[in-house]
C-alpha positions in Angstrom: -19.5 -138.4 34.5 -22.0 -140.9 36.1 -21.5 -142.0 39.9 -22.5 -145.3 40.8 -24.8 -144.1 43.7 -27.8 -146.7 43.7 -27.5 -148.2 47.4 -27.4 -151.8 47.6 -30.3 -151.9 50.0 -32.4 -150.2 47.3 -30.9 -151.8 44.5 -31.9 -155.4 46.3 -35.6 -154.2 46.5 -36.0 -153.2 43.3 -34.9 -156.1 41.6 -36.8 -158.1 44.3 -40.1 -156.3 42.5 -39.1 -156.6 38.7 -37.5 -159.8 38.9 -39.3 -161.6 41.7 -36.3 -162.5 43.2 -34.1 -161.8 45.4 -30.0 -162.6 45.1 -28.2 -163.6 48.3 -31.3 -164.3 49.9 -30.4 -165.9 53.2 -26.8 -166.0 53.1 -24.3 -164.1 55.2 -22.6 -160.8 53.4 -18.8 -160.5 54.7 -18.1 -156.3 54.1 -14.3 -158.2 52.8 -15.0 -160.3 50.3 -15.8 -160.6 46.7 -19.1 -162.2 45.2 -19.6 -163.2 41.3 -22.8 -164.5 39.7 -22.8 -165.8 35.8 -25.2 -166.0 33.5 -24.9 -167.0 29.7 -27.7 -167.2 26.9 -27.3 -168.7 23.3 -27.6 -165.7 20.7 -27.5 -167.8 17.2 -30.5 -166.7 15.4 -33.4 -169.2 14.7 -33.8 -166.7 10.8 -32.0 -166.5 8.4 -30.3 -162.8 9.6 -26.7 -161.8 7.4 -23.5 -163.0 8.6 -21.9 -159.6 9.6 -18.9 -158.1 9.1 -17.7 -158.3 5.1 -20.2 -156.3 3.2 -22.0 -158.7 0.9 -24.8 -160.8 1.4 -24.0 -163.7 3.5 -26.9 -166.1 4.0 -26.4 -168.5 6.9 -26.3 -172.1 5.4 -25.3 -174.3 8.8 -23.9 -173.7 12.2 -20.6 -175.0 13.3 -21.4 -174.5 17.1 -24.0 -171.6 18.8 -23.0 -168.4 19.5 -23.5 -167.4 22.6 -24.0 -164.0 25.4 -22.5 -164.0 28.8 -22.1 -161.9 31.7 -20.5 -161.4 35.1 -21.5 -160.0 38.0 -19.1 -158.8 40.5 -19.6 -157.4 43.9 -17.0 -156.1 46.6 -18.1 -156.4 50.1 -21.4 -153.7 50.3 -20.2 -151.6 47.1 -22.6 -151.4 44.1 -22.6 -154.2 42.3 -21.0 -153.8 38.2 -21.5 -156.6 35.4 -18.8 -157.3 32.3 -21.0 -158.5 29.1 -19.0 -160.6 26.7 -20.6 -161.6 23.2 -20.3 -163.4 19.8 -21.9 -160.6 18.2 -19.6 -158.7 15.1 -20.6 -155.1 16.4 -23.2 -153.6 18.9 -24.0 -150.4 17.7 -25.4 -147.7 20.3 -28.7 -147.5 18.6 -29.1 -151.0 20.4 -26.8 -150.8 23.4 -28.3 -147.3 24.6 -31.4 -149.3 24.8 -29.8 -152.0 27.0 -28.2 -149.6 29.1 -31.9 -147.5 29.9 -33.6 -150.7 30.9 -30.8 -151.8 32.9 -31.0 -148.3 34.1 -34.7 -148.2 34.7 -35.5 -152.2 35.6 -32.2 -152.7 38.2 -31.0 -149.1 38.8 -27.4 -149.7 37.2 -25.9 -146.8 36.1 -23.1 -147.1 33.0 -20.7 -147.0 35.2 -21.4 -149.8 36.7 -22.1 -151.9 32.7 -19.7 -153.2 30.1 -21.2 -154.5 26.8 -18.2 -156.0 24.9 -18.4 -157.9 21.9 -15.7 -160.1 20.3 -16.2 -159.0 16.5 -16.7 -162.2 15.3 -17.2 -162.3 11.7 -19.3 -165.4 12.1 -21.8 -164.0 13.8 -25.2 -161.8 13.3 -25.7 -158.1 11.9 -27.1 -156.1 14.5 -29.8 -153.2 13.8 -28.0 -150.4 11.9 -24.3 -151.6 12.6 -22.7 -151.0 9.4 -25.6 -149.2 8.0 -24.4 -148.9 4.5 -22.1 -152.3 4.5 -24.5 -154.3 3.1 -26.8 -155.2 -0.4 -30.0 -155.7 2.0 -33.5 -155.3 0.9 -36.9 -154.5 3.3 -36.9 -158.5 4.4 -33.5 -158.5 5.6 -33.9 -155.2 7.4 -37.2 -156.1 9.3 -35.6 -159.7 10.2 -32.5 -157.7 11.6 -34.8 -155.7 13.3 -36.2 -158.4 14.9 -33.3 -160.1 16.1 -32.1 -156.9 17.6 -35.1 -156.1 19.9 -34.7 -159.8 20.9 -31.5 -159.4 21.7 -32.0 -156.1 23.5 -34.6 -158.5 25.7 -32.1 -161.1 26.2 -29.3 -158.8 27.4 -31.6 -157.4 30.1 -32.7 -160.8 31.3 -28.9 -161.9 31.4 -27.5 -159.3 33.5 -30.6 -159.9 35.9 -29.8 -163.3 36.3 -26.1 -162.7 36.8 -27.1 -160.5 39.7 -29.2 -162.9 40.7 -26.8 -165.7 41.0 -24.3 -163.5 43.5 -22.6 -165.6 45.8 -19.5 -165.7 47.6 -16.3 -165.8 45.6 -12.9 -165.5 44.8 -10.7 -163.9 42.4 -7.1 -164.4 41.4 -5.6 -163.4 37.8 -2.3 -163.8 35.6 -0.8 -163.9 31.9 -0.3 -165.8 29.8 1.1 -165.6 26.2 -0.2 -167.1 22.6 0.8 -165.9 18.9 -1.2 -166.2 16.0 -1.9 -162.1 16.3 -0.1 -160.4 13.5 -0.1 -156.8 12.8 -1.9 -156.6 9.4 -0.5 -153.2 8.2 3.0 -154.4 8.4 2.9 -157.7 6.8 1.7 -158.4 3.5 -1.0 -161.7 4.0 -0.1 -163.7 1.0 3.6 -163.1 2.6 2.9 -164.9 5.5 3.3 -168.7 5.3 6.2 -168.2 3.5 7.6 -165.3 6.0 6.9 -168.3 8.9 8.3 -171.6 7.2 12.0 -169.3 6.8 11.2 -168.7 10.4 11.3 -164.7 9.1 10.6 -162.5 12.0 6.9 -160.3 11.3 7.1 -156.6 12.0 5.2 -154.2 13.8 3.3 -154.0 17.2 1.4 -156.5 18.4 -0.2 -157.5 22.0 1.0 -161.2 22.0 -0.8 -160.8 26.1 -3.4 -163.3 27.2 -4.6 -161.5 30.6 -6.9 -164.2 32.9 -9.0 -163.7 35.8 -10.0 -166.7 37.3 -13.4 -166.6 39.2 -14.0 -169.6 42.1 -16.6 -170.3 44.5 -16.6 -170.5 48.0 -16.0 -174.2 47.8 -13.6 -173.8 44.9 -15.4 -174.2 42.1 -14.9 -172.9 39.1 -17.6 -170.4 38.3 -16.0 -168.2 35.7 -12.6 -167.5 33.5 -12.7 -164.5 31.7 -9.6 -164.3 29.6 -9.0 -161.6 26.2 -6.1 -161.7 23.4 -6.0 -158.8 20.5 -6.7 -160.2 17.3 -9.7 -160.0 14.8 -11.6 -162.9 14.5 -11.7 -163.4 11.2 -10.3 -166.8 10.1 -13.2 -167.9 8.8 -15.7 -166.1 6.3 -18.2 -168.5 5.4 -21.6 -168.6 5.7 -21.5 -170.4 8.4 -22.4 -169.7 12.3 -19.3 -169.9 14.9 -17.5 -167.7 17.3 -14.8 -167.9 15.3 -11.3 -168.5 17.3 -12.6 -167.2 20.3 -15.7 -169.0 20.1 -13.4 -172.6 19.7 -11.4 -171.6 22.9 -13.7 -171.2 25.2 -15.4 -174.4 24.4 -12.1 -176.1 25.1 -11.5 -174.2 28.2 -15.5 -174.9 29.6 -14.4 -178.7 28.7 -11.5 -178.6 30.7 -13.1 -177.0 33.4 -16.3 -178.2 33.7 -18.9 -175.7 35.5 -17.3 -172.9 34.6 -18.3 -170.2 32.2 -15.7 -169.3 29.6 -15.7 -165.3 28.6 -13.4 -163.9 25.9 -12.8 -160.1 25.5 -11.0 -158.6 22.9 -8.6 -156.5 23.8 -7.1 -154.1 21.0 -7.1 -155.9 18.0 -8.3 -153.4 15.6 -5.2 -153.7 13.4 -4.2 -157.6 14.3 -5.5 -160.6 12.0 -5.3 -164.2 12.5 -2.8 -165.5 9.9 -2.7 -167.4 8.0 -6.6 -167.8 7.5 -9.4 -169.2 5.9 -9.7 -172.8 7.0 -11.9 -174.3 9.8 -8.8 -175.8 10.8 -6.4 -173.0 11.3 -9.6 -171.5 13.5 -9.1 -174.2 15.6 -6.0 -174.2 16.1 -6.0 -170.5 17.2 -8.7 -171.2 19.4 -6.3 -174.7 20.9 -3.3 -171.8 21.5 -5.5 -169.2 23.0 -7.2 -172.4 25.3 -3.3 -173.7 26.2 -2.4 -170.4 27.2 -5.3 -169.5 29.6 -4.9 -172.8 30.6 -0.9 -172.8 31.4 -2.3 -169.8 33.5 -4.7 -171.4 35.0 -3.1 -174.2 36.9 0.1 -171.8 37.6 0.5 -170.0 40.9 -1.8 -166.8 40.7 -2.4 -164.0 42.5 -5.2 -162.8 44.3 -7.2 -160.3 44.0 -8.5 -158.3 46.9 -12.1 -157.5 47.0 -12.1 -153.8 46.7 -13.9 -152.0 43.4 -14.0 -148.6 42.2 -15.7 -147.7 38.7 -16.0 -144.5 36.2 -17.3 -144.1 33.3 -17.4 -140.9 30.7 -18.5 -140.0 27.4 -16.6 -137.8 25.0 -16.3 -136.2 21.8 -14.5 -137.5 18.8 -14.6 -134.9 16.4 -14.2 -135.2 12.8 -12.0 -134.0 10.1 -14.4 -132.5 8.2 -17.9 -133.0 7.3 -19.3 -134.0 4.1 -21.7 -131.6 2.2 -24.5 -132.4 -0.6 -21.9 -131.3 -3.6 -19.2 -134.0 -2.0 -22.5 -136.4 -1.6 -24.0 -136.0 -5.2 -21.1 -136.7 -6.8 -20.7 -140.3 -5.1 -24.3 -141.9 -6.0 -22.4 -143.1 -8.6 -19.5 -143.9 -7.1 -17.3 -147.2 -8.0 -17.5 -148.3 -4.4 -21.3 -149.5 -3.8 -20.8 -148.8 -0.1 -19.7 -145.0 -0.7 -22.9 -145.1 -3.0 -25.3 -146.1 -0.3 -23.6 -144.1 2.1 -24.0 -140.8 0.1 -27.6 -141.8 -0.8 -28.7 -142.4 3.1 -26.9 -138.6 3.7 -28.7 -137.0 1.2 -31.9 -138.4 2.5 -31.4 -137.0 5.9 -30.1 -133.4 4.0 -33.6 -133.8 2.3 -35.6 -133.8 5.5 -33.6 -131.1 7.0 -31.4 -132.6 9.3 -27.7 -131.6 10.0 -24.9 -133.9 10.2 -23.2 -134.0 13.9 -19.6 -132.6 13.6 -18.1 -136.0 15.9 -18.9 -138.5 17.4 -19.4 -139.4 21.1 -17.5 -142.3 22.3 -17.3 -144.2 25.5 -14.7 -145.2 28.1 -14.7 -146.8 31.3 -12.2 -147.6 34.6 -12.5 -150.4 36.6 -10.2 -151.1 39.4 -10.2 -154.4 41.0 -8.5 -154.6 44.4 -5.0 -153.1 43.5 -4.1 -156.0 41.1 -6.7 -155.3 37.9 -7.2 -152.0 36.2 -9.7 -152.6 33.3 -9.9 -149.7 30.5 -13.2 -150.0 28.1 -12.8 -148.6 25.5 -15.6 -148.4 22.6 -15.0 -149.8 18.8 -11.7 -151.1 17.0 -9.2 -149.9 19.1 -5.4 -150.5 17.4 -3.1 -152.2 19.4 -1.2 -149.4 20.2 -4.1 -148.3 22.7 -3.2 -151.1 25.0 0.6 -151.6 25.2 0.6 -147.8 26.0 -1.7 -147.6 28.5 -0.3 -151.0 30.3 3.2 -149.2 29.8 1.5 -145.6 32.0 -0.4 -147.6 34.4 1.2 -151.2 35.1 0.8 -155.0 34.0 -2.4 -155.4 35.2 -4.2 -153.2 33.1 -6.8 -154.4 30.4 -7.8 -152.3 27.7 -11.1 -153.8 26.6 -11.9 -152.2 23.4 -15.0 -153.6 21.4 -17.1 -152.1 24.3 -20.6 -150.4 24.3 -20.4 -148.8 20.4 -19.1 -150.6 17.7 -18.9 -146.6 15.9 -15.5 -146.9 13.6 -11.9 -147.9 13.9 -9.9 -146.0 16.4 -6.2 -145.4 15.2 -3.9 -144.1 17.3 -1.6 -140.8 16.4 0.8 -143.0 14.9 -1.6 -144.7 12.3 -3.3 -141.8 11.9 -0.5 -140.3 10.2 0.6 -143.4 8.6 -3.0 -143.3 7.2 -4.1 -146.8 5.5 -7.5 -148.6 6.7 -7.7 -148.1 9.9 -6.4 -144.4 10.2 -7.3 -143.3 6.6 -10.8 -142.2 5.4 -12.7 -145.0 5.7 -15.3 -143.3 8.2 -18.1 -143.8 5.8 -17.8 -147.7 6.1 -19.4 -146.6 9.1 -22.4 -144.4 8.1 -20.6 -141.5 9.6 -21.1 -138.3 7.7 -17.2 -137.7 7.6 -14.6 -139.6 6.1 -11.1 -138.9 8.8 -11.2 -138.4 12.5 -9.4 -135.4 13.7 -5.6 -136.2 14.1 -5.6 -135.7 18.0 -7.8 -138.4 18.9 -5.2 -140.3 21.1 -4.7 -137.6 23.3 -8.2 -136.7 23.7 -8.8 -140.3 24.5 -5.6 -140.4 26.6 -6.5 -137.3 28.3 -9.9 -138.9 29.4 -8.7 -142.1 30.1 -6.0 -140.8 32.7 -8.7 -139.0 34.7 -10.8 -141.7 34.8 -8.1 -143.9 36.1 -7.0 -141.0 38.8 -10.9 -140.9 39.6 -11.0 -144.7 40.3 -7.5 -144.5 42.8 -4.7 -144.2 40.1 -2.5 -146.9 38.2 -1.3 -150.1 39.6 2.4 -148.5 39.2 1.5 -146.1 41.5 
């Protein structure tokens, strides 16, 4: 467990050194109040890099709108200051966000407690270095351009939290919910089922997160300066070869042209097991993104509640373990497997077997706790989290929890005890998909998640029930 102990004396200095500047310079610091700074950069690639996310070669033929990186900076009174990351990207794998998180370390003296690096999974957007490893067909070219993009991107995320901090001023910050409902639960309905299921007016079946949770971010002079907002759903209504962000990417151009000045930030919250249907057409991703934009917006010019300028983070790393771990005789026998990414996969192990290396028997995976005032309890929570994740924890430890999952490692999906047993996609053994050198997750993963979770929340002052 990490401690956010850089002082913000020492923490101004240093970044007065590496950044030649200095945030807050010349105004007056009230010890009560709250202070945001945003920063966004666009992220579409200028190369022809993969479209991510569907395992085949996807060459990118036009651009619908740019893609885009943005972060918030948020500081209570003299506390440490901690910065949310939101992104276009499909999946940041921790080969590249470990990086991020040592110069952020190094350059600005953040700690991970005190960094979120979510991405939306966009399907539309860029592969990112060895995200996926065995997903795709690539050759040497593709691989060095990805390569590319990535250490650019590593660059750019430094640069963008910097001048997030940099931008601190005084602020204010109130939240609320809203409610959208183009989510639907993917292992319960058949796809092909659904416009047919919805013209009967047929209700859809299992869980879903139908939650759009806001936090609305104002200026001393009551300004907009930032609305972050999330919704659990995959964004993948379009697979084209074309850049976007997808639905998420559509809303928050609506909600920036509503509201001009501020910056529009989209987290997805647990939509590991939720798809946008129906799909396929530019124009259904639009609409999605016009329901997801009305529903922040109904939120927006409601009555909502403030939130007091108090913060207290946490942040752990754990151990996933696996199933069981493949050997050479389970390997050999897939090079000429059916399934050209169970081939790849079992070729890239046996390499590594070759050169002597031994396969780890889990994974790590992070979580963090952020408590905002007494109002907003956020839960980050790596990779694709299943819905049931969030209506569980929000059930334990009140209505103003997030559960941000997509955060830090895009590593796997990550079912909950229930589709874990139920196996499928998302609980069955799909691990390889992943270049992990398993195929299951143990079965108790919930409650070793669970487990950690609660003690982060207890470490950061307890639930919002409570």
């Amino acid at each position: 467990m990490q401690q956010g102990v850089t002082s913000r004396r020492t923490f101004l200095q240093h970044t007065a050194v590496c950044a030649g500047l200095l945030f807050l310079a010349g105004a007056a610091v009230q010890a009560d109040e709250w202070k945001a700074g945003t920063a966004r950069a666009v992220i579409t690639p200028d190369q022809p890099v993969w479209l991510a996310g569907y395992g085949s070669r996807r060459v990118p033929e036009d651009k619908l709108h740019d893609l885009w990186m943005k972060a918030l900076a948020l500081q209570a009174g003299d506390s440490d200051p901690v910065v949310l990351i939101t992104s276009d990207f499909q999946g940041v794998p921790r080969s590249m966000s470990n990086r991020v998180f040592a110069r952020l370390r190094a350059e600005y003296g953040l700690q991970r407690t005190q960094v979120m690096f979510t991405f939306s999974h966009n399907h539309c957007g860029p592969r990112l270095g060895d995200d996926l490893i065995d997903y795709y067909p690539v050759d040497a070219r593709q691989e060095k351009l990805v390569a590319e993009y990535t250490d650019r991107m590593v660059e750019r995320t430094v640069l963008l939290v910097r001048d997030a901090l940099n931008s601190l001023q005084p602020a204010r910050l109130q939240h609320g919910t809203g409610r959208t409902t183009f989510a639907v639960n993917r292992r319960n309905n058949s796809e092909a089922d659904i416009p047919e299921l919805l013209a009967a007016g047929t209700p859809l079946v299992g869980p879903v997160d139908h939650s759009v949770p806001v936090l609305h971010v104002t200026t001393g002079d009551q300004k907009s300066l930032a609305v972050l907002f999330g919704y659990a759903c995959h964004p993948t209504t379009l697979s084209f070869t074309t850049w976007c962000g997808d639905y998420p990417g559509f809303a928050q151009l609506q909600i920036e042209k509503q509201f001009p000045g501020t910056c529009a930030m989209f987290v997805n919250t647990c939509g590991g097991d939720q798809n946008p249907l129906p799909r396929r057409k530019v124009e259904l991703c639009e609409k999605y993104g016009t329901m997801l934009a009305t529903a922040v917006s109904e939120v927006l010019t409601s009555s909502m509640q403030p939130v007091q300028p108090t913060l207290r983070t946490d942040f752990r790393m754990i151990q996933l373990p696996y199933l069981e771990v493949v050997d050479r005789e389970q390997l050999e026998a897939l090079l000429q497997d059916g399934s050209a990414i169970r081939a790849r996969w079992a070729a890239r192990l046996l390499r590594q077997l070759d050169k002597g290396q031994e396969f780890e028997t889990g994974s790590p995976y992070p979580l963090h706790a952020w408590k905002l005032g007494q109002e907003l309890l956020w839960i980050g929570m790596g990779a694709e989290t299943v819905v049931d994740y969030a209506l569980r924890f929000k059930l334990e430890y009140g209505p103003g929890t997030w559960v941000m999952g997509y955060s830090d490692d895009m590593l796997a999906y990550i079912p909950s005890r229930r589709v874990w047993e139920e196996g499928g996609y998302e609980g069955g053994s799909f691990l390889y998909e992943y270049g992990r050198p398993a195929f299951r997750w143990q079965g108790d993963m919930e409650d070793r998640i669970a487990t950690a979770v609660d003690h982060l929340v207890q470490q950061v002052g307890g639930g919002l029930n409570k």
